[in-house]
C-alpha positions in Angstrom: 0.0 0.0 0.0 1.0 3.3 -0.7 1.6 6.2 2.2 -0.9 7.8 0.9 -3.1 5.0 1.1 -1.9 3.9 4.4 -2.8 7.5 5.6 -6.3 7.1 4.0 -7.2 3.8 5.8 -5.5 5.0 9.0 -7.8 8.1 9.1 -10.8 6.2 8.1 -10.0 3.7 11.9 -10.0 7.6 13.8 -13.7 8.9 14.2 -14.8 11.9 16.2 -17.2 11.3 19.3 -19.5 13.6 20.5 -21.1 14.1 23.8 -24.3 16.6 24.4 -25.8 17.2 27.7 -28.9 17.5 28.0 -29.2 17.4 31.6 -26.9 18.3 34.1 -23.6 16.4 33.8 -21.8 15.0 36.8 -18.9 13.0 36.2 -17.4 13.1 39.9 -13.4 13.6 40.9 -14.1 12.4 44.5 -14.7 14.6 47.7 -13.2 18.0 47.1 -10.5 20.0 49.3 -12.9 23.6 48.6 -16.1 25.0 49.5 -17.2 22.4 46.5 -18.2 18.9 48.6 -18.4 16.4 45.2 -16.3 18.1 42.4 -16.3 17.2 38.6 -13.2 15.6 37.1 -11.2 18.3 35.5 -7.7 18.3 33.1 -4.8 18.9 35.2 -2.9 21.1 32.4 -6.0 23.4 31.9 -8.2 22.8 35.0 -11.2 22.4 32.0 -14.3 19.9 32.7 -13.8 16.6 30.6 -15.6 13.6 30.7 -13.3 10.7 31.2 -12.8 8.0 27.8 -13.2 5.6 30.3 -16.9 6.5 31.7 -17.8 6.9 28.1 -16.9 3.2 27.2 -18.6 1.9 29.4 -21.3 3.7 29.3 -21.7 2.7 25.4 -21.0 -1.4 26.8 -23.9 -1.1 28.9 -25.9 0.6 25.7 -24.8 -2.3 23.5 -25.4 -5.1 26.2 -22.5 -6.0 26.5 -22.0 -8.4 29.2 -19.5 -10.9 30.8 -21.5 -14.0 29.2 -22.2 -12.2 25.8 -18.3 -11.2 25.7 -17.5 -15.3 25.9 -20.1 -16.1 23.1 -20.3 -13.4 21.0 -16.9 -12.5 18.9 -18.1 -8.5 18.3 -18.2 -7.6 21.7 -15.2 -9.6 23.0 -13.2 -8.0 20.4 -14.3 -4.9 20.6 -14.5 -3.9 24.7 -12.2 -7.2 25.8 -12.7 -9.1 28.6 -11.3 -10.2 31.9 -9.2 -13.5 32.9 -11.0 -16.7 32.9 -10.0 -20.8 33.0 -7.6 -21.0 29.8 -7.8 -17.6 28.6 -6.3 -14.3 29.4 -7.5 -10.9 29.5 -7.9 -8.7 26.8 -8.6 -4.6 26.8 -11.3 -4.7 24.0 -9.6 -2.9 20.8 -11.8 0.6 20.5 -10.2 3.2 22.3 -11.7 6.3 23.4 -10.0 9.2 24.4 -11.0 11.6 26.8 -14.1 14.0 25.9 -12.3 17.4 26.5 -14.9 20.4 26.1 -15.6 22.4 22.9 -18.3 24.9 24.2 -19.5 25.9 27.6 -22.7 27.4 27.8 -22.6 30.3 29.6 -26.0 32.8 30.5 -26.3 35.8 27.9 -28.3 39.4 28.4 -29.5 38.4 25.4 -30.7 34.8 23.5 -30.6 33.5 26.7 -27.4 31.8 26.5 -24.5 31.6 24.4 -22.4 28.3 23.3 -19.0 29.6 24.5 -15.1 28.4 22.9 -11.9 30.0 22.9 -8.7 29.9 20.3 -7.1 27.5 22.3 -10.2 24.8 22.8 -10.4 24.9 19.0 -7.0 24.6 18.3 -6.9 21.5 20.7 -10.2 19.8 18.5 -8.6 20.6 15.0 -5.9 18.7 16.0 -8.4 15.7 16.7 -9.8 16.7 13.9 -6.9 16.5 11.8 -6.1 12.8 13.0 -10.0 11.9 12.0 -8.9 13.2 8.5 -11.9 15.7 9.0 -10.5 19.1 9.2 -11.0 20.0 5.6 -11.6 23.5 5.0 -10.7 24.7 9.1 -7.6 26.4 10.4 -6.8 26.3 14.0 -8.2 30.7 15.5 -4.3 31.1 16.3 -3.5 30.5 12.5 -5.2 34.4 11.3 -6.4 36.9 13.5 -9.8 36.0 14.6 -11.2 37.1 18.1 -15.3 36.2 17.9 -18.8 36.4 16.5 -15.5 37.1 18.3 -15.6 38.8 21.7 -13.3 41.4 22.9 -13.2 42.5 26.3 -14.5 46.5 26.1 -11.2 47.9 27.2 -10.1 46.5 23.5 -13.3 47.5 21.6 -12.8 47.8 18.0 -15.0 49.1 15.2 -17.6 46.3 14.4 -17.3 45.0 11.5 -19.2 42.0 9.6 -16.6 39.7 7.3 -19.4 37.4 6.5 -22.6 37.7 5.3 -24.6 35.1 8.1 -27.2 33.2 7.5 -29.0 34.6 10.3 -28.2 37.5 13.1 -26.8 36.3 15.8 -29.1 36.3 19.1 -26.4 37.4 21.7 -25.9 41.1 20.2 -29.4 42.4 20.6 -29.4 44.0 17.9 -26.5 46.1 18.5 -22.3 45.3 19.1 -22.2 44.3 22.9 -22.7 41.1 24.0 -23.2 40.5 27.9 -21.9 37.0 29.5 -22.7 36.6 33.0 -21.3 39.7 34.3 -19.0 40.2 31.9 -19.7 42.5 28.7 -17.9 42.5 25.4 -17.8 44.4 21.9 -18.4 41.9 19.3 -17.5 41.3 15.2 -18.1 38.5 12.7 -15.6 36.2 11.4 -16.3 34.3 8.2 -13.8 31.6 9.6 -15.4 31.4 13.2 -18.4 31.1 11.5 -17.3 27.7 9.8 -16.5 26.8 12.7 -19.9 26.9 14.4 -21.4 25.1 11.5 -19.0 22.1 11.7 -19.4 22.0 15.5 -23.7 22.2 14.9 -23.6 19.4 11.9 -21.7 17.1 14.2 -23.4 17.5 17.6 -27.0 18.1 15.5 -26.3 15.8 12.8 -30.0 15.0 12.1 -31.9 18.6 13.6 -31.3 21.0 11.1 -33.4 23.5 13.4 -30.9 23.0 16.3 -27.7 23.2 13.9 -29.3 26.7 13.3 -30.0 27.5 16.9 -26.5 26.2 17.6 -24.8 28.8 14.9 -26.6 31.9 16.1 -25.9 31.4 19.9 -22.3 30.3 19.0 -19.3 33.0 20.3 -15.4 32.7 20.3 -14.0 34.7 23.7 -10.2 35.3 24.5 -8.7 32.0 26.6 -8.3 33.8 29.7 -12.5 34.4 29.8 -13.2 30.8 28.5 -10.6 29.8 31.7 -12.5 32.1 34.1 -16.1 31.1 32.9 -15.0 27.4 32.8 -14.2 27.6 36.5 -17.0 29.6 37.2 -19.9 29.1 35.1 -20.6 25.2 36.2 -23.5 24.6 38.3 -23.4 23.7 41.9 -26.3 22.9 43.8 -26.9 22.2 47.6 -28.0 19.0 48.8 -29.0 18.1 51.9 -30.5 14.5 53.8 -33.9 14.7 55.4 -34.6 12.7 59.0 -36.9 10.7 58.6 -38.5 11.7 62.0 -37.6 14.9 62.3 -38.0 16.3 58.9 -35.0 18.5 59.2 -31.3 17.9 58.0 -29.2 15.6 59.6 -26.0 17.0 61.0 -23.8 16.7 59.1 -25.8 16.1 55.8 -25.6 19.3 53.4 -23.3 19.5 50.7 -22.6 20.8 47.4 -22.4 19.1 43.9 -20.7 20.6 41.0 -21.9 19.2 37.3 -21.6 20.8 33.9 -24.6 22.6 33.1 -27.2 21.2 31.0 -26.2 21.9 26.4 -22.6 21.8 27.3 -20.5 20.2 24.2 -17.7 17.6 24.7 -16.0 16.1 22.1 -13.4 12.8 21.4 -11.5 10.4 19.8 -12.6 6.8 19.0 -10.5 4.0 17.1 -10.0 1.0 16.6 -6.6 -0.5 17.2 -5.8 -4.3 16.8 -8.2 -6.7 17.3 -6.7 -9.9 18.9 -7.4 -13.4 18.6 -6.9 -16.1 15.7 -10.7 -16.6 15.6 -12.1 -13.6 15.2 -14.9 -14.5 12.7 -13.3 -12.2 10.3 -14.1 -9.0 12.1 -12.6 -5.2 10.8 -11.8 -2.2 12.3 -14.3 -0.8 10.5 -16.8 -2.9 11.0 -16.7 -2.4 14.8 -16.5 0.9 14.7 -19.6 0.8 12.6 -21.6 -1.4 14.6 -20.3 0.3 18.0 -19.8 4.2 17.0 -22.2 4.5 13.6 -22.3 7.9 12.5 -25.7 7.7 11.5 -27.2 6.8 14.7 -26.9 9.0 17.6 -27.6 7.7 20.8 -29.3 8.7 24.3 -27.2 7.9 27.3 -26.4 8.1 30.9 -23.0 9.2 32.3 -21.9 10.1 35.6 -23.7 9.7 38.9 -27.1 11.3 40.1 -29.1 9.3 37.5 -32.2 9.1 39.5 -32.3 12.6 40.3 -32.5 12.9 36.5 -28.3 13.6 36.0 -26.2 12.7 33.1 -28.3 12.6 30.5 -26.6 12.9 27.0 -27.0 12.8 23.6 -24.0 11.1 21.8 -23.0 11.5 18.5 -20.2 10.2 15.9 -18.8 11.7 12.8 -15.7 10.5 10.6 -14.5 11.0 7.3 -17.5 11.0 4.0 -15.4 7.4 3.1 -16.3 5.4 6.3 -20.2 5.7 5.9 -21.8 2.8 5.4 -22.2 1.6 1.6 -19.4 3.8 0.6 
């Protein structure tokens, strides 16, 4: 095979994963050493929310059924999520590998349009690499590679003229009609970009692959801020609630028994890598890397899922998605 065509069929084993909350999102680090009882897991470079690879894989076992028995008898799932030691046999890791979900937009309250769908340079930079690696960034250039601050946001100190590069499908929400934008308590002057605008309509066909209505929403409420806001907001703008345990007699707390949960707020947007590295085992009834990552991670079917704890008070529920190169669709 040629490099070229080594490159091609190594890009078409890399797909992008997506991950949508629709509800409050609490994928726990342990007890915490602040004010902050149950923290979520965060990066240790960045201090940014992610959802761990881990949590995700399993999550997606437990959607495929995936069990101890069905991993002995049936050849898809052992290949594809492993299994542990038994009599004659030793354990194997499963051969699809999912990174880390690290976040791509951070919902953050807005003066006007309700919210916003928050990124920075640096975010996007970090998902056109993964892009890059799924053979998917056609057409993108990570912000740091031309000038492009939001709609791009600018602190007021830095206000510019307002200017429009593109001419948008629609106006954005966040602007009320005018050139501010107001996040939380923070207010900025704001421009169009043609290329930021790409941007949001990548992110909305891959997280809304199949709600054209929502990959519009997504576009209109979608703003780039400088890192050091997105690193402020993503420390700040989670949601923590206060819990507390009832007595059962007295009707009052227990001692003892309040506390506070941090989760990501409900439409924040994660994203992934999935592959599919070797698949072990002489007998493996002829199975591909692209077959499992079709029948495990198919880009046409997006999926409804719970991760993280809290899931009876309603916590952790997502809306996953897949996307990869146009050559790895099924029929192709």
């Amino acid at each position: 095979m040629t490099q070229a065509g080594q490159e091609q069929a190594d890009k078409n084993d890399v797909r992008m994963y997506w991950i949508h909350a629709l509800t409050p999102l609490h994928v726990g680090s342990g007890r915490g050493v602040g004010f902050i009882d149950l923290p979520i897991i965060r990066e240790k470079l960045t201090n940014w929310p992610l959802v761990p690879g881990t949590a995700f894989k399993g999550v997606l076992a437990d959607r495929h059924a995936v069990t101890d028995d069905s991993r002995k008898n049936d050849p898809k799932h052992r290949a594809a999520f492993g299994r542990a030691d038994g009599p004659g046999e030793s354990s194997n890791s499963g051969s699809l590998v999912f990174t880390d979900a690290r976040i791509v937009c951070l919902p953050v309250r807005s003066l006007y349009g309700t919210f916003a769908w928050c990124t920075s340079a640096i975010a996007l930079s970090r998902l056109h690499r993964d892009l890059t690696w799924a053979g998917m960034s056609d057409g993108l250039r990570p912000p740091g590679a031309a000038k492009m601050e939001a709609l791009i946001a600018m602190p007021v100190p830095q206000a510019e003229t307002v200017g429009s590069t593109a001419q948008p499908p629609e106006t954005s929400l966040l602007c009320g009609g005018g050139s501010k934008i107001y996040l939380e308590d923070l207010d900025f002057n704001a421009r169009r970009d043609a290329h930021v605008e790409l941007w949001g309509e990548m992110i909305a066909k891959s997280v809304f692959s199949d709600e054209s209505e929502w990959q519009k929403e997504f576009v209109r409420r979608f703003v780039l801020l400088p890192d050091d806001v997105f690193n402020f907001l993503s420390e700040t703008a989670t949601q923590v609630d206060a819990r507390v345990r009832i007595d059962d007699e007295t009707k009052t707390v227990v001692k003892g028994q309040l506390w506070y949960e941090e989760s990501l707020p409900s439409e924040t947007i994660l994203a992934g890598l999935v592959w599919c590295g070797p698949i072990f085992g002489a007998k493996n009834g002829g199975l591909t890397s692209i077959g499992l990552l079709n029948d495990f991670c198919d880009i046409d079917k997006p999926l409804n899922l719970q991760i993280g704890g809290k899931a009876t008070v309603g916590r952790g529920q997502v809306r996953a998605t897949f996307s990869a190169m146009t050559a790895t669709r099924k029929g192709d």
